[in-house]
N, C-alpha and C positions, 0 to 999 in steps of 0.2 A: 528155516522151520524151527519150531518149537519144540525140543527135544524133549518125550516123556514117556516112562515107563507105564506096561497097563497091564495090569493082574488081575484075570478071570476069575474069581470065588465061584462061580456058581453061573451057567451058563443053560439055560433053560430049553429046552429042545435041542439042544448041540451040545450032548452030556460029553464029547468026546473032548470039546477045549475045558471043561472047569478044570479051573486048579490050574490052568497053562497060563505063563507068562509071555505077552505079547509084547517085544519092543518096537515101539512105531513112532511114526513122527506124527506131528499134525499140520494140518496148515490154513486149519481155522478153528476158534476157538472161540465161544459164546457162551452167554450166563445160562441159557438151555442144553447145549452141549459140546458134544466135540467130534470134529471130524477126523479121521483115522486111518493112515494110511500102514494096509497089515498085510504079510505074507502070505494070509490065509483067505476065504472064504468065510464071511458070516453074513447068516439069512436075515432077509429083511421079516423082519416081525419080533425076532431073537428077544427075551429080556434076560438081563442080566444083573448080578451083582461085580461091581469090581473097584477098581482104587488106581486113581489116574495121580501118578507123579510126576510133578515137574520138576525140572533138571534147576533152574534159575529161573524166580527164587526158590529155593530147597522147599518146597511145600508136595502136601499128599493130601488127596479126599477119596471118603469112599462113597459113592455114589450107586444105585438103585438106577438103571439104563433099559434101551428099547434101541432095537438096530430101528433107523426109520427107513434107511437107502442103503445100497451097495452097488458098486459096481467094479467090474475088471477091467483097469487101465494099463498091465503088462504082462508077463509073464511072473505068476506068483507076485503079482502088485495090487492088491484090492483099496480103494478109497470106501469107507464105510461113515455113515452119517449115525451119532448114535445120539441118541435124547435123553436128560439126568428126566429120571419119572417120579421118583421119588426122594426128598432129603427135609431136615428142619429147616426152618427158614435161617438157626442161627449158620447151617452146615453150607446154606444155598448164598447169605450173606456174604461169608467168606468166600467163599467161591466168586459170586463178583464182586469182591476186592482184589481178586487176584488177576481176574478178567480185565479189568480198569487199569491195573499196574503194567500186565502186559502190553496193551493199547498204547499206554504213556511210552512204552522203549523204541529207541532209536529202530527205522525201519529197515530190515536186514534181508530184502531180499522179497521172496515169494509168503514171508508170514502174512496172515490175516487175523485179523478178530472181529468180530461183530456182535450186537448186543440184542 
């Protein structure tokens, strides 16, 4: 998996996580979004502001989001589907640059990407 850090700014009807730091892994990653596997519970409709970093290569975005799916696969284990809704195109650019780079690395396991 794709190891990245994700910081809640602003968290729109679930005023209880803004501001919380989520660290999750992903294990799919696309030029629309990112899938999220998180300790917690977040509602499908949720939008949000937050800033998804990745571990290798050292990059951050802050991205404008929309939970679109969620579900519970264990105990305090939620996979969450969340959709970028809003960014520049120069911000969305770069984003799939990074998307295409990750694609290109050696396959390690259960990672995914898709475009």
């Amino acid at each position: 998996d794709t190891a990245v850090h994700v910081k809640l700014y602003t968290v729109y009807g679930q005023e209880d996580l803004s501001g919380k730091n989520l660290f999750c892994n992903t294990s799919e990653i696309s030029v629309n979004g990112i899938q999220l596997t998180v300790d917690r519970p977040l509602l499908v409709g949720t939008s949000m502001e937050l800033r998804v970093a990745i571990i290798d290569p050292p990059t951050a975005f802050a991205h404008l989001a929309q939970v679109r799916w969620a579900r519970e696969v264990g105990p305090q284990q939620y996979h969450v589907g969340v959709e970028f809704t809003g960014a520049s195109t120069e911000r969305m650019e770069a984003w799939n640059n990074l998307v295409r780079h990750i694609q290109q690395l050696p396959a390690n396991g259960s990672k995914k990407t898709s475009t």
